[in-house]
N, CA and C atoms as an extended XYZ file, in Angstrom:
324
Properties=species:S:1:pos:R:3:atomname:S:1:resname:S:1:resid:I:1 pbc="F F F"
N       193.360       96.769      141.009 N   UNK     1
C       192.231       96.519      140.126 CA  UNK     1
C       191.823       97.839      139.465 C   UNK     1
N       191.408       97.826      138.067 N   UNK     2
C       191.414       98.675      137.210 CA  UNK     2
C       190.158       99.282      137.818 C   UNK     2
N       189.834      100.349      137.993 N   UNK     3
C       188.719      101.286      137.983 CA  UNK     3
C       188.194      102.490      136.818 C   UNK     3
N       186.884      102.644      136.465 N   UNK     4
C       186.836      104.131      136.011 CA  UNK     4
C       185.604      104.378      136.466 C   UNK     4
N       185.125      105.028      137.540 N   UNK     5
C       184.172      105.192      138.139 CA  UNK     5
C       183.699      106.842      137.372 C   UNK     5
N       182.701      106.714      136.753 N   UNK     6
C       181.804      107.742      135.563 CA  UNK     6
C       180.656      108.532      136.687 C   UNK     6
N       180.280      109.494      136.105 N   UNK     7
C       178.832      110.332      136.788 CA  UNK     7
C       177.674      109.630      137.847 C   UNK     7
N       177.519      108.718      137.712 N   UNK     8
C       176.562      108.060      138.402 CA  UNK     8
C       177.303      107.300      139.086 C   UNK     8
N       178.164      107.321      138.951 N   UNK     9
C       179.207      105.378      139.931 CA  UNK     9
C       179.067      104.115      139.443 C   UNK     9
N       179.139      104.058      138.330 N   UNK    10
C       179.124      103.113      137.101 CA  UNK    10
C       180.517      103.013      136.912 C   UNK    10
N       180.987      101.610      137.023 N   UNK    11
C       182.317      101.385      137.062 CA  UNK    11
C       182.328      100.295      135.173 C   UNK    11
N       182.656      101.439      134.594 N   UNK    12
C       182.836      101.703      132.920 CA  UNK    12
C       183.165      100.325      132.892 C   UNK    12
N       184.672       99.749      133.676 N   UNK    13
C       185.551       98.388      133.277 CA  UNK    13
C       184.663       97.007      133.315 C   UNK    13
N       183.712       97.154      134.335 N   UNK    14
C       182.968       95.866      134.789 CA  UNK    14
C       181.363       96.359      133.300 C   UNK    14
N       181.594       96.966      132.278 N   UNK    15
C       180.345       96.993      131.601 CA  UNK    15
C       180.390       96.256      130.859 C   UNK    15
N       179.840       95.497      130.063 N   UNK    16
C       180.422       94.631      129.024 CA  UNK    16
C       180.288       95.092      127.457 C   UNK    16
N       179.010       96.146      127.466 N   UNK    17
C       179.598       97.559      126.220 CA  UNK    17
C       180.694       97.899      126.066 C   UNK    17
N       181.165       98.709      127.184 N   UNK    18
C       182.437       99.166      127.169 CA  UNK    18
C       183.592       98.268      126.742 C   UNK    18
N       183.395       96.799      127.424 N   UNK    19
C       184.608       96.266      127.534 CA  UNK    19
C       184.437       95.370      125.547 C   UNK    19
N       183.207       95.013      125.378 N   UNK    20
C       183.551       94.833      124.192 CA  UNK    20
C       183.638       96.204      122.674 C   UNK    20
N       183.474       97.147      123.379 N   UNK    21
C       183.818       98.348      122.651 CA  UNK    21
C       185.248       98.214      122.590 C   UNK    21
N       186.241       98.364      123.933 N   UNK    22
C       187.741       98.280      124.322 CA  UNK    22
C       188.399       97.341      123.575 C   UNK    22
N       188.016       96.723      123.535 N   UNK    23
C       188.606       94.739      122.952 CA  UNK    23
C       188.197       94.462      121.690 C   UNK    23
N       187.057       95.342      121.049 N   UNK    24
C       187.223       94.723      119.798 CA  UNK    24
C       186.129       93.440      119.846 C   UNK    24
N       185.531       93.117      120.777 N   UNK    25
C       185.075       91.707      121.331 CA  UNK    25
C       183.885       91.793      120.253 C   UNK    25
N       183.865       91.136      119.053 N   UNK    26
C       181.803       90.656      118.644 CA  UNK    26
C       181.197       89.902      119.407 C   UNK    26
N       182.007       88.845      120.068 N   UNK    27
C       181.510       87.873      120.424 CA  UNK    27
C       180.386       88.316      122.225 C   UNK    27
N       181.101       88.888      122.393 N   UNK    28
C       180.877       89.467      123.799 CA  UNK    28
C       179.365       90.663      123.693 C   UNK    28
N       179.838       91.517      122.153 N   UNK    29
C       178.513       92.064      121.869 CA  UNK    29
C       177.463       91.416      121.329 C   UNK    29
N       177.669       90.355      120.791 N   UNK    30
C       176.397       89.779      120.438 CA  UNK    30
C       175.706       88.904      121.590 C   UNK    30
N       176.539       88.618      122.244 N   UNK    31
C       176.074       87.495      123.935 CA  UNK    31
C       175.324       88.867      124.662 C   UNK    31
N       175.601       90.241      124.732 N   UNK    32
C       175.642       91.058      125.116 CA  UNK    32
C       174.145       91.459      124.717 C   UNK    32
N       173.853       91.894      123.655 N   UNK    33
C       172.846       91.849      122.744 CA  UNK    33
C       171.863       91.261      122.908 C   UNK    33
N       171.746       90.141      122.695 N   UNK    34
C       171.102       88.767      123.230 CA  UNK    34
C       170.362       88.852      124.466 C   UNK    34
N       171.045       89.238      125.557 N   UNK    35
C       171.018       89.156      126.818 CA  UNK    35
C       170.201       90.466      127.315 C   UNK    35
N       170.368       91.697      126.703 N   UNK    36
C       169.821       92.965      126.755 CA  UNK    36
C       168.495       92.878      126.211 C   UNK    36
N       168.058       92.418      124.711 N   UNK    37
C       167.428       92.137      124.178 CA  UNK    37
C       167.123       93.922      123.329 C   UNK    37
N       168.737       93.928      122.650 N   UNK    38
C       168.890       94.658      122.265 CA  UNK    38
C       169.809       94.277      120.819 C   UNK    38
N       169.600       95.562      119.597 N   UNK    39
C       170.470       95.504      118.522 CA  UNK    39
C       171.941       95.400      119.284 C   UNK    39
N       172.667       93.937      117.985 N   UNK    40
C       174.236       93.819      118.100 CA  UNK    40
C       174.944       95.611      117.790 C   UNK    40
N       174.103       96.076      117.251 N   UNK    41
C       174.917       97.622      116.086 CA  UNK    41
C       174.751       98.601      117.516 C   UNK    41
N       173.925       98.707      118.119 N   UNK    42
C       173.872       99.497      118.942 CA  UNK    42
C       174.787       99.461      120.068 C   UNK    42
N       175.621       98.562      120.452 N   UNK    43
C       176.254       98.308      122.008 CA  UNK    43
C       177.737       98.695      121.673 C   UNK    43
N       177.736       99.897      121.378 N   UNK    44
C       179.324      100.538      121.316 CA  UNK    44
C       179.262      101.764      122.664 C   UNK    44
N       180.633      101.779      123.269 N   UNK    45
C       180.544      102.605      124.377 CA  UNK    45
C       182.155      103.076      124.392 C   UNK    45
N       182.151      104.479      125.014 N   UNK    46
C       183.873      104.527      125.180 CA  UNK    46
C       183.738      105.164      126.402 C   UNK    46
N       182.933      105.236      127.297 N   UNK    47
C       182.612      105.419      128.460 CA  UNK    47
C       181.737      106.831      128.575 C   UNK    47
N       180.891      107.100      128.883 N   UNK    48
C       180.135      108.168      129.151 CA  UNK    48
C       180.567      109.721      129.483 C   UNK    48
N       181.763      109.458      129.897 N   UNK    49
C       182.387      110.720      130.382 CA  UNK    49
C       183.851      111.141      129.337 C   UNK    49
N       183.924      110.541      128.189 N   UNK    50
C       184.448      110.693      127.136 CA  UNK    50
C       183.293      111.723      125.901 C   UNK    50
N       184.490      112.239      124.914 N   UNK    51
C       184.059      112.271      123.832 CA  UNK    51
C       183.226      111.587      122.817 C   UNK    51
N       183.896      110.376      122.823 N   UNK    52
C       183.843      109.372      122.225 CA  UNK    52
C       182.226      108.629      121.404 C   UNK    52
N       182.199      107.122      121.238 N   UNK    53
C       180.995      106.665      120.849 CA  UNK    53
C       180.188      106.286      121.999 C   UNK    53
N       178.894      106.796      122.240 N   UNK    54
C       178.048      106.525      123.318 CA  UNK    54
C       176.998      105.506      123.023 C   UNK    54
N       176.795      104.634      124.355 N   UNK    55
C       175.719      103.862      124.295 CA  UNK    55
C       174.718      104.593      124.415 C   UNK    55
N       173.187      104.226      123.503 N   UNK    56
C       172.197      105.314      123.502 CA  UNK    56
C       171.670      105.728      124.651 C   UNK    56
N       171.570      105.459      125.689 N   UNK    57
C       171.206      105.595      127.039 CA  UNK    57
C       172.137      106.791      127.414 C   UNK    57
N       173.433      106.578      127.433 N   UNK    58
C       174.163      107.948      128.086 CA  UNK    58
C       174.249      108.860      127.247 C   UNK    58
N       173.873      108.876      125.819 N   UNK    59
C       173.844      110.099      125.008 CA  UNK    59
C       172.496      110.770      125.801 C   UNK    59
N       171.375      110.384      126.167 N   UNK    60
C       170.587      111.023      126.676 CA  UNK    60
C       170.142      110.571      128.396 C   UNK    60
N       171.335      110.754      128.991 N   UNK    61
C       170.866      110.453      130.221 CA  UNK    61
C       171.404      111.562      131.247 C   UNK    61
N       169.906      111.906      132.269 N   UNK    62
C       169.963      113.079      132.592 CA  UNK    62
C       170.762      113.172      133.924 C   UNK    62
N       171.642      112.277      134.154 N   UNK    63
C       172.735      112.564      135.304 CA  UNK    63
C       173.644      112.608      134.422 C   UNK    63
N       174.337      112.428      133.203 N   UNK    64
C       175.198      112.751      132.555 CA  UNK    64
C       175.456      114.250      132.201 C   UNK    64
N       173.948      114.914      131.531 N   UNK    65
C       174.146      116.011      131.386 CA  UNK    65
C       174.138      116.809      132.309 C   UNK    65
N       173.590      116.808      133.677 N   UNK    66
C       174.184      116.968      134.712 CA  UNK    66
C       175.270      117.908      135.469 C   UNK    66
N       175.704      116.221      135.337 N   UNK    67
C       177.357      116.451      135.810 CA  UNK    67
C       178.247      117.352      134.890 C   UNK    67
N       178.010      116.911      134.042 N   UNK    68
C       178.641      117.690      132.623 CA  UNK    68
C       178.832      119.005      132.657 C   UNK    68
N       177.047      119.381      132.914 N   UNK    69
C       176.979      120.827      132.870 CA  UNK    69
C       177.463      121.795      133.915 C   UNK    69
N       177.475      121.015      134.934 N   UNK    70
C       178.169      121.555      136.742 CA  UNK    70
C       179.725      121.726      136.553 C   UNK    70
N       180.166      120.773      135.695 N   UNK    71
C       181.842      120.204      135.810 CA  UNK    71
C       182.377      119.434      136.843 C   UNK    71
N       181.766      118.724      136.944 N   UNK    72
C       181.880      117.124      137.885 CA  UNK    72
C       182.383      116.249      137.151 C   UNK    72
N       183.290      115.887      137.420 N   UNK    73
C       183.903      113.918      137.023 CA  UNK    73
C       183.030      113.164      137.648 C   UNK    73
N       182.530      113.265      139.045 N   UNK    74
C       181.219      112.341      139.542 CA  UNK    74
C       180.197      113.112      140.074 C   UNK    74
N       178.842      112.288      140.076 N   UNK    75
C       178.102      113.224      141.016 CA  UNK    75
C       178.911      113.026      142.788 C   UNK    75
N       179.959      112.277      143.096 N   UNK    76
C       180.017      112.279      144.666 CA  UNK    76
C       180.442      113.534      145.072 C   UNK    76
N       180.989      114.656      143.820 N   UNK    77
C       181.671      115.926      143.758 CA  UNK    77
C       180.827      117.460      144.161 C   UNK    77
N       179.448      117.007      143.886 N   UNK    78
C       178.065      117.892      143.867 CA  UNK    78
C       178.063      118.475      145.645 C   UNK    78
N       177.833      119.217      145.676 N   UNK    79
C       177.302      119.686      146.960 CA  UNK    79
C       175.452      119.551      147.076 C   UNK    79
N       174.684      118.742      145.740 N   UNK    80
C       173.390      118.075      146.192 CA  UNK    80
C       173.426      116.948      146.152 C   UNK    80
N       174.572      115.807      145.922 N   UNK    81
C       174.554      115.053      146.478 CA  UNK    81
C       173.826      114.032      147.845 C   UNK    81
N       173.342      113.192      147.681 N   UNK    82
C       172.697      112.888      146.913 CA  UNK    82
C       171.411      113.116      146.472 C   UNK    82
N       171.428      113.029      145.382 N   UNK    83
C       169.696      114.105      144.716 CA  UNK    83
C       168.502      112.812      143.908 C   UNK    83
N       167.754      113.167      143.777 N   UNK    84
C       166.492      112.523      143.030 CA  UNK    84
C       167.249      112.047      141.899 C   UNK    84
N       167.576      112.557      141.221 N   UNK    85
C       168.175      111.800      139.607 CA  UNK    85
C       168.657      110.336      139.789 C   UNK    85
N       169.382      110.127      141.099 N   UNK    86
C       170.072      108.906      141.390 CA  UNK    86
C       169.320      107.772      141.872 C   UNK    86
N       167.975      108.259      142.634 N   UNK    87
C       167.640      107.381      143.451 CA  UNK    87
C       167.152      106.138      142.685 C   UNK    87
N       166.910      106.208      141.742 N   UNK    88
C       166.867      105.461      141.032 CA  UNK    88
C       167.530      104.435      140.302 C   UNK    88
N       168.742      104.752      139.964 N   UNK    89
C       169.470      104.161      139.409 CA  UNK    89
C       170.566      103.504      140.605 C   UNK    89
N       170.315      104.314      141.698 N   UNK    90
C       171.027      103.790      142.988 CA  UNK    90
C       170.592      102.548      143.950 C   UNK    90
N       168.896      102.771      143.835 N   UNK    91
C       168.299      101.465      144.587 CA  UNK    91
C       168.514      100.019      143.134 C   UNK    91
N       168.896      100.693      142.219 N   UNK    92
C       168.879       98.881      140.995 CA  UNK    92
C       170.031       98.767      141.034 C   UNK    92
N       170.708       99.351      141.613 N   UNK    93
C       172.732       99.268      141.584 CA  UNK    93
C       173.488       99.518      142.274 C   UNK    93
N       172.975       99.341      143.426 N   UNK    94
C       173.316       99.539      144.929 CA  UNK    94
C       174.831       99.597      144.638 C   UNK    94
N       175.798       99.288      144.027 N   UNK    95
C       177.153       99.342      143.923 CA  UNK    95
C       177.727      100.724      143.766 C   UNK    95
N       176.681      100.955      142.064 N   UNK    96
C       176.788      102.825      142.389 CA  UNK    96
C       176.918      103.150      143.097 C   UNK    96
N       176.187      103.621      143.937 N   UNK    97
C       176.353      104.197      145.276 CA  UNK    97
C       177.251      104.031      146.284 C   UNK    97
N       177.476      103.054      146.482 N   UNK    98
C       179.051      102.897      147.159 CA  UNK    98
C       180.081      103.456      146.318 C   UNK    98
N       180.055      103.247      145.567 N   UNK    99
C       181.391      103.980      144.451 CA  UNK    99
C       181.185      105.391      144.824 C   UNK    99
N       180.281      106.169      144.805 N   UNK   100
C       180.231      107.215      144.739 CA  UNK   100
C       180.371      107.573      146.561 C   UNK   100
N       179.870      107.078      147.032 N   UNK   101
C       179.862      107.158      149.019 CA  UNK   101
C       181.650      107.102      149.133 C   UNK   101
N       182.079      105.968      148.408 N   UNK   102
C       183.500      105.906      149.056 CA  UNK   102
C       184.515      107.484      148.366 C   UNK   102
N       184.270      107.351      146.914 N   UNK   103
C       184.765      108.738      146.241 CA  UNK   103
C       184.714      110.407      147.570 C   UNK   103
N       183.183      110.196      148.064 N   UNK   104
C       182.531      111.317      148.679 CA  UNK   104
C       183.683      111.547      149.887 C   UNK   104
N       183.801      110.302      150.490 N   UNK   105
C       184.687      110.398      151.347 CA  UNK   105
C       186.154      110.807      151.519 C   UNK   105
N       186.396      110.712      149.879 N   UNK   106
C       188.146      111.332      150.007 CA  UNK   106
C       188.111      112.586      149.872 C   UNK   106
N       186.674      112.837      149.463 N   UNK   107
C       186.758      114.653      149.344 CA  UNK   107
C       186.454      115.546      150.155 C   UNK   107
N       186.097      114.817      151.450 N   UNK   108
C       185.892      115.790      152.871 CA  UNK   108
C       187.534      115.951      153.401 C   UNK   108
Protein backbone atom coordinates (compact mmCIF):
# COMPACT_ATOMS: atom_id res chain seq x y z
CA UNK A 1 0.00 0.00 0.00
CA UNK A 2 1.11 3.30 -1.29
CA UNK A 3 2.37 5.65 1.47
CA UNK A 4 3.77 9.32 1.69
CA UNK A 5 3.87 10.12 5.17
CA UNK A 6 4.70 14.37 5.19
CA UNK A 7 5.88 16.59 8.46
CA UNK A 8 3.12 16.05 10.69
CA UNK A 9 2.13 12.24 9.69
CA UNK A 10 -0.34 13.14 7.19
CA UNK A 11 -0.48 10.38 4.83
CA UNK A 12 -0.60 12.83 1.44
CA UNK A 13 -2.30 9.45 -0.61
CA UNK A 14 -5.43 9.07 1.70
CA UNK A 15 -6.06 13.27 1.15
CA UNK A 16 -8.51 13.86 -1.27
CA UNK A 17 -6.70 17.43 -2.33
CA UNK A 18 -3.89 15.68 -3.11
CA UNK A 19 -5.45 12.83 -4.74
CA UNK A 20 -7.69 15.03 -6.85
CA UNK A 21 -4.69 17.34 -7.54
CA UNK A 22 -2.78 13.73 -8.77
CA UNK A 23 -5.75 12.54 -10.99
CA UNK A 24 -6.84 15.44 -12.50
CA UNK A 25 -10.23 14.55 -10.55
CA UNK A 26 -12.99 17.92 -10.70
CA UNK A 27 -15.32 15.79 -9.68
CA UNK A 28 -13.68 14.72 -6.45
CA UNK A 29 -12.70 18.57 -5.94
CA UNK A 30 -15.87 19.87 -6.10
CA UNK A 31 -17.51 16.87 -3.68
CA UNK A 32 -14.36 17.91 -1.86
CA UNK A 33 -15.24 21.55 -1.74
CA UNK A 34 -18.66 21.05 -0.84
CA UNK A 35 -17.81 18.98 1.99
CA UNK A 36 -14.97 21.40 3.39
CA UNK A 37 -17.14 24.23 2.81
CA UNK A 38 -14.55 25.59 0.91
CA UNK A 39 -13.67 27.33 -2.76
CA UNK A 40 -13.58 24.47 -5.76
CA UNK A 41 -10.21 26.93 -7.01
CA UNK A 42 -8.58 26.57 -3.86
CA UNK A 43 -8.13 22.58 -3.26
CA UNK A 44 -4.92 22.00 -5.31
CA UNK A 45 -2.09 20.14 -3.40
CA UNK A 46 1.19 18.31 -4.54
CA UNK A 47 1.93 17.40 -1.11
CA UNK A 48 3.38 19.72 1.48
CA UNK A 49 6.82 18.57 1.46
CA UNK A 50 7.21 19.31 -2.30
CA UNK A 51 7.94 22.34 -4.25
CA UNK A 52 5.03 22.28 -5.86
CA UNK A 53 1.18 23.83 -5.60
CA UNK A 54 0.14 24.09 -1.90
CA UNK A 55 -3.10 23.82 -0.19
CA UNK A 56 -3.47 27.20 1.70
CA UNK A 57 -3.12 25.70 5.05
CA UNK A 58 0.42 24.13 4.40
CA UNK A 59 1.72 27.22 2.68
CA UNK A 60 1.37 28.63 6.16
CA UNK A 61 1.52 25.95 8.55
CA UNK A 62 3.81 26.13 11.39
CA UNK A 63 4.97 22.40 11.59
CA UNK A 64 5.80 22.66 8.00
CA UNK A 65 8.05 25.46 8.38
CA UNK A 66 9.42 23.72 11.04
CA UNK A 67 10.52 20.76 9.77
CA UNK A 68 11.70 22.50 6.78
CA UNK A 69 13.79 24.74 8.59
CA UNK A 70 15.54 21.81 10.90
CA UNK A 71 15.80 19.48 7.63
CA UNK A 72 13.40 16.82 8.61
CA UNK A 73 11.32 14.71 6.09
CA UNK A 74 9.12 14.15 9.40
CA UNK A 75 8.76 15.59 12.64
CA UNK A 76 9.31 11.63 14.01
CA UNK A 77 13.13 12.69 12.95
CA UNK A 78 13.32 15.77 15.66
CA UNK A 79 15.04 15.05 18.81
CA UNK A 80 11.78 17.36 20.40
CA UNK A 81 9.66 15.15 19.33
CA UNK A 82 6.99 15.14 20.43
CA UNK A 83 6.42 18.99 20.89
CA UNK A 84 3.37 21.45 21.35
CA UNK A 85 2.95 22.25 17.57
CA UNK A 86 1.48 18.66 17.19
CA UNK A 87 -0.63 18.26 20.00
CA UNK A 88 -3.03 19.48 18.31
CA UNK A 89 -3.29 18.30 15.21
CA UNK A 90 -2.40 14.85 16.86
CA UNK A 91 -5.41 14.59 19.36
CA UNK A 92 -7.99 15.42 15.81
CA UNK A 93 -5.87 12.74 13.90
CA UNK A 94 -4.87 10.34 16.10
CA UNK A 95 -3.52 8.44 12.89
CA UNK A 96 -0.82 11.13 12.60
CA UNK A 97 0.64 10.15 15.30
CA UNK A 98 0.95 6.66 14.78
CA UNK A 99 2.52 7.36 11.46
CA UNK A 100 4.93 9.29 13.00
CA UNK A 101 5.36 6.77 16.45
CA UNK A 102 5.85 3.88 13.96
CA UNK A 103 8.49 6.07 11.56
CA UNK A 104 10.16 7.04 15.28
CA UNK A 105 10.69 3.56 15.76
CA UNK A 106 12.83 2.60 12.74
CA UNK A 107 15.07 5.32 13.72
CA UNK A 108 16.23 4.11 17.14
Amino acid sequence: MEQNIVYCGLDCVKCPIYIATKNNDEELRKKTAQEWGMEVETLYCNMCDSNGTLFSWCAKCPIRACARERGFKTCAECPDYPCEKLAEPHEKYPEQKRNLDAIRETLS
